[in-house]
C-alpha positions as CSV (number, residue, x, y, z in Angstrom):
1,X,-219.6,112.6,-9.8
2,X,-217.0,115.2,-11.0
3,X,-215.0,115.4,-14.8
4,X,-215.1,112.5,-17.1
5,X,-213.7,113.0,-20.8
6,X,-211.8,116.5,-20.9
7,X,-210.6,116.3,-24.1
8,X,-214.5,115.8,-26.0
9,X,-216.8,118.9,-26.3
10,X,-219.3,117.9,-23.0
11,X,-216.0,117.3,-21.2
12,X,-214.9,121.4,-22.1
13,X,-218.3,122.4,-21.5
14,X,-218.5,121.0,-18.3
15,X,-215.4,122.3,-17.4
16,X,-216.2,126.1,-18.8
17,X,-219.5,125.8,-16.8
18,X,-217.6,125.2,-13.3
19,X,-215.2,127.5,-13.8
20,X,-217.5,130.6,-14.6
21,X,-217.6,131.1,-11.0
22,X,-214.4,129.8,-9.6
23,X,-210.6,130.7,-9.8
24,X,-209.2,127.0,-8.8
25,X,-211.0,123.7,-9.3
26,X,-210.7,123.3,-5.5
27,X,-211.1,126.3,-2.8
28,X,-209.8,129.7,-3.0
29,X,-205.6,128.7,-4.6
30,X,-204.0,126.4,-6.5
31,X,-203.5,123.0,-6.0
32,X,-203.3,119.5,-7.2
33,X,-206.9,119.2,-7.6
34,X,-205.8,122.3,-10.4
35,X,-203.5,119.6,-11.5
36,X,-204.7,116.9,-11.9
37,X,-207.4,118.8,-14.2
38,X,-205.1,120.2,-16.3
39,X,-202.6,117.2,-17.2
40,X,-206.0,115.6,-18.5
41,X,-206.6,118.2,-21.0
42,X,-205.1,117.8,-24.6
43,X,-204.0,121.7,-24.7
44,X,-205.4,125.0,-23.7
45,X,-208.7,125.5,-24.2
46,X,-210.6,127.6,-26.7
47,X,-210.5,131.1,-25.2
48,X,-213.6,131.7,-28.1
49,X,-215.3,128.5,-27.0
50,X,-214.0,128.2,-23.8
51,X,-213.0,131.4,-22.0
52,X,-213.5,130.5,-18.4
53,X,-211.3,127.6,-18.7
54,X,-209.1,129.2,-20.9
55,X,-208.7,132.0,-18.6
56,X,-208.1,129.1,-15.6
57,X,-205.8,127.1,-17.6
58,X,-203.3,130.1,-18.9
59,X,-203.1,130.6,-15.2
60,X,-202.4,127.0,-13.5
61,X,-199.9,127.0,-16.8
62,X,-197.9,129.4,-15.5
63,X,-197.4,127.0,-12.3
64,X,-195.7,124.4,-14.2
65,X,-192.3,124.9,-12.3
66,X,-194.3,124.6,-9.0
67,X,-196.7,121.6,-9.6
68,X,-194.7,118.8,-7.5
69,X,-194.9,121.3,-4.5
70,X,-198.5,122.3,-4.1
71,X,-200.7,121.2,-1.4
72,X,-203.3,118.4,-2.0
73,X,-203.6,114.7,-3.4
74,X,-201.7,113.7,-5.9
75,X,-203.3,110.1,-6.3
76,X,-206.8,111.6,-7.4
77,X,-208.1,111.4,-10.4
78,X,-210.4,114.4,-12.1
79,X,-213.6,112.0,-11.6
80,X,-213.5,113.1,-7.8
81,X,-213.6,116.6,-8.9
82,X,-216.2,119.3,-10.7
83,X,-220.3,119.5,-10.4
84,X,-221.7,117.4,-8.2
85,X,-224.1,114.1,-10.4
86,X,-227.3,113.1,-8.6
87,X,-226.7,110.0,-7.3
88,X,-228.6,106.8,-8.5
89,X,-232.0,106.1,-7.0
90,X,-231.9,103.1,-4.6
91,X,-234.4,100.7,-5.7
92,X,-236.5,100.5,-2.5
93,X,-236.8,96.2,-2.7
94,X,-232.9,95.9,-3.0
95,X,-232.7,98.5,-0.3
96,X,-231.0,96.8,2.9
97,X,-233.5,96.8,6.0
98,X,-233.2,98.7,8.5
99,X,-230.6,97.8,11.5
100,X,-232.9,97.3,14.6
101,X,-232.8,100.0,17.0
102,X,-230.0,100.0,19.5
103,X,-230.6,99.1,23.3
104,X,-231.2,102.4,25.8
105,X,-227.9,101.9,27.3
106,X,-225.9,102.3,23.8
107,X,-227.1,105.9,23.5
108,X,-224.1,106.8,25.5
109,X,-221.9,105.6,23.6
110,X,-222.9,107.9,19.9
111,X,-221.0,111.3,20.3
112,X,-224.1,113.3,18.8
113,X,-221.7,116.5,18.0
114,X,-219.2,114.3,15.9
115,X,-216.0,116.5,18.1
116,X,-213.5,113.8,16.7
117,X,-214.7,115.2,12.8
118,X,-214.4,118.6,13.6
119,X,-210.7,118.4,15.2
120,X,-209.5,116.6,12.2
121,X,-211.1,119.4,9.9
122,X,-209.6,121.9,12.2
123,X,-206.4,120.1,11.9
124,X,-206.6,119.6,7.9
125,X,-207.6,123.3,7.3
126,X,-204.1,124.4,9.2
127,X,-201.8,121.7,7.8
128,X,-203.4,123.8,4.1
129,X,-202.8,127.2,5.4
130,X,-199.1,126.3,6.7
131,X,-198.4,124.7,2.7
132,X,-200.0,127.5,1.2
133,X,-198.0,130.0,3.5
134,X,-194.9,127.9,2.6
135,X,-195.5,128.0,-1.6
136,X,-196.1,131.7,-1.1
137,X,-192.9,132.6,0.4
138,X,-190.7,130.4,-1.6
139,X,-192.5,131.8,-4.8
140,X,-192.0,135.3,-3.5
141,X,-188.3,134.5,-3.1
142,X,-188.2,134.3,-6.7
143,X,-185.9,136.4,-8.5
144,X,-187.6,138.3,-11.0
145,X,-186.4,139.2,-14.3
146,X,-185.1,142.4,-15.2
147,X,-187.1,144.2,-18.0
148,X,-184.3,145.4,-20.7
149,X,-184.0,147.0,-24.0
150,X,-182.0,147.0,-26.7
151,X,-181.3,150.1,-28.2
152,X,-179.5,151.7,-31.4
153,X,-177.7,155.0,-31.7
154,X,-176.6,157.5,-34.2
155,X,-173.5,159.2,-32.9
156,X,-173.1,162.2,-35.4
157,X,-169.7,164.1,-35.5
158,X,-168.7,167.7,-36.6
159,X,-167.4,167.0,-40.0
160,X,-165.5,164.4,-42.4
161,X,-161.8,165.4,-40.4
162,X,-163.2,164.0,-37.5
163,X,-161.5,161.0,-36.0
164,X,-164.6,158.0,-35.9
165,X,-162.1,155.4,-34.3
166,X,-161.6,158.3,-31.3
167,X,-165.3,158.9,-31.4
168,X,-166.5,155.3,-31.1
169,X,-163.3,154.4,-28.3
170,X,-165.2,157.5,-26.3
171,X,-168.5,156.2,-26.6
172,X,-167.4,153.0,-25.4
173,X,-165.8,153.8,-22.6
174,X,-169.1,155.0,-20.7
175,X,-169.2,152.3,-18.1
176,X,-171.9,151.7,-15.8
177,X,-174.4,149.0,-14.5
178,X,-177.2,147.6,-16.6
179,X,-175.4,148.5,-19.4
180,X,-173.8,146.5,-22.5
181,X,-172.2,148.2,-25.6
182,X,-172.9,146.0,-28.8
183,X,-172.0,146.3,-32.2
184,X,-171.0,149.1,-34.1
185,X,-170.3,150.7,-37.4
186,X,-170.0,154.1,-39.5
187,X,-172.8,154.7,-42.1
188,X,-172.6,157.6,-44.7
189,X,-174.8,160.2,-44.5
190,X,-173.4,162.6,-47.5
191,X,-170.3,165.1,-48.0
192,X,-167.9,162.6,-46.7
193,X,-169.1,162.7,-43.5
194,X,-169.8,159.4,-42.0
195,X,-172.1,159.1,-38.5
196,X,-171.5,156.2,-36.0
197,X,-174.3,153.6,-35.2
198,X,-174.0,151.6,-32.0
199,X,-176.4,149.0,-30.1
200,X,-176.1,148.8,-26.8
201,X,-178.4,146.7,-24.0
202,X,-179.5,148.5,-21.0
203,X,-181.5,147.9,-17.9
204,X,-184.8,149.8,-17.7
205,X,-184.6,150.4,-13.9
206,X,-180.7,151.0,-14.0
207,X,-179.6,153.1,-17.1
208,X,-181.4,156.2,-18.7
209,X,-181.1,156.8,-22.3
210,X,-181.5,159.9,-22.4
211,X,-178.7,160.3,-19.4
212,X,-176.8,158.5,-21.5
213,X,-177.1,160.6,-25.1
214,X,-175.9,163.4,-22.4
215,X,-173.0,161.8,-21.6
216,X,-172.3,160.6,-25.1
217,X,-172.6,164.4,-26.2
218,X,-170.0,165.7,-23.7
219,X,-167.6,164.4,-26.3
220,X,-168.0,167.7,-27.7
221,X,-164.6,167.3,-29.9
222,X,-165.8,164.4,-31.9
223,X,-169.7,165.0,-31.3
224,X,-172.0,167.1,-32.9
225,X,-175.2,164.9,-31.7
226,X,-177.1,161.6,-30.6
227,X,-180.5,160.1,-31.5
228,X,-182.3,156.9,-30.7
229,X,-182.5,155.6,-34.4
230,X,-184.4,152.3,-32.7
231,X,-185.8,150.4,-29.3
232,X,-187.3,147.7,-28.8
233,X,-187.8,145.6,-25.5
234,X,-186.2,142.1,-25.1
């Protein structure tokens, strides 16, 4: 039963066929049946050919940091997992006979309701929950990444007598967190006059550009104006 060759076509096919109704190879999250799967494919899968695996494997990629802590066996290989094969048919001659029936008083000894099965499923099925309640709060404590933008200015000033070094030294000494002045220069723009473009990196959630073209503009001795002359996300 389960995945043979994943990297030929019947092995991708296979695979695609499972996962059109499934998220993880195994149950309802990922684990190292998820894996195990995935280390035994050459690459990502054909999302043209493909796209339920493709779909499953972009996501179990994004695990890679995390695939030495998730819940399940590591030791399995992907034979014992995917669509169920029908078992070979017992040839009835080489079929072992039948144990005899057991003696009357034996009966009391088969526990008919298999209890001892069901406290170890019990017990497996809440050792899973407790790991998966354990990979979901360490992944939660994450840090995430700050979205951020890089962004170029045009700082115009009133006329060729004003002082640019004065202009930029103003600009730059805007100060707050999230964000980073960059480089900077003066570029003609015709008559003499000269404008000043800056970069500068800011934090999406922490600095607004157009708060900061306000502040920029209350320079009102060396500025006539500010626009965003590019943006661009990093």
């Amino acid at each position: 039963m389960g995945f043979t060759d994943l990297v030929a076509e019947t092995g991708l096919n296979a695979l695609n066929s499972f996962l059109e109704t499934r998220s993880y190879i195994v149950g309802y999250a990922i684990s190292q049946a998820d894996v195990t799967v995935y280390k035994a494919l050459s690459g990502a899968p054909d999302a043209a050919k493909y796209p339920h695996a493709a779909r499953w494997y972009k996501q179990v990629d994004s695990y890679q940091t995390d695939f030495e802590t998730l819940p399940g066996d590591k030791s399995n290989d992907i034979s014992q997992y995917g669509p169920e094969v029908s078992e070979n048919a017992v040839n009835p001659a080489a079929a072992p006979a039948a144990a005899p029936a057991a003696a009357d008083d034996d009966d009391d000894d088969v526990d008919l309701f298999g209890s001892d099965d069901e406290e170890e499923d019990a017990e497996k099925a809440a050792l899973t929950a407790q790991r998966l309640a354990e990979y979901k709060a360490k992944k939660d404590k994450k840090p995430k990444l700050a979205a951020k933008s890089i962004v170029t200015l045009d700082v115009k000033p009133w006329d060729d007598e004003t002082n640019l070094e004065e202009m930029l030294a103003h600009v730059k000494s805007i100060e707050k967190e999230g964000l980073t002045w960059g480089a900077s220069s003066f570029i003609p723009v015709g008559f003499g006059i000269k404008k000043l473009q800056i970069n500068c990196v800011v934090v999406d959630d922490l600095v607004s550009v157009d708060e900061l073209q306000q502040q920029i503009e209350e320079f009102e001795d060396h500025v006539q104006s500010t626009d965003v002359a590019a943006m661009q996300k990093l």
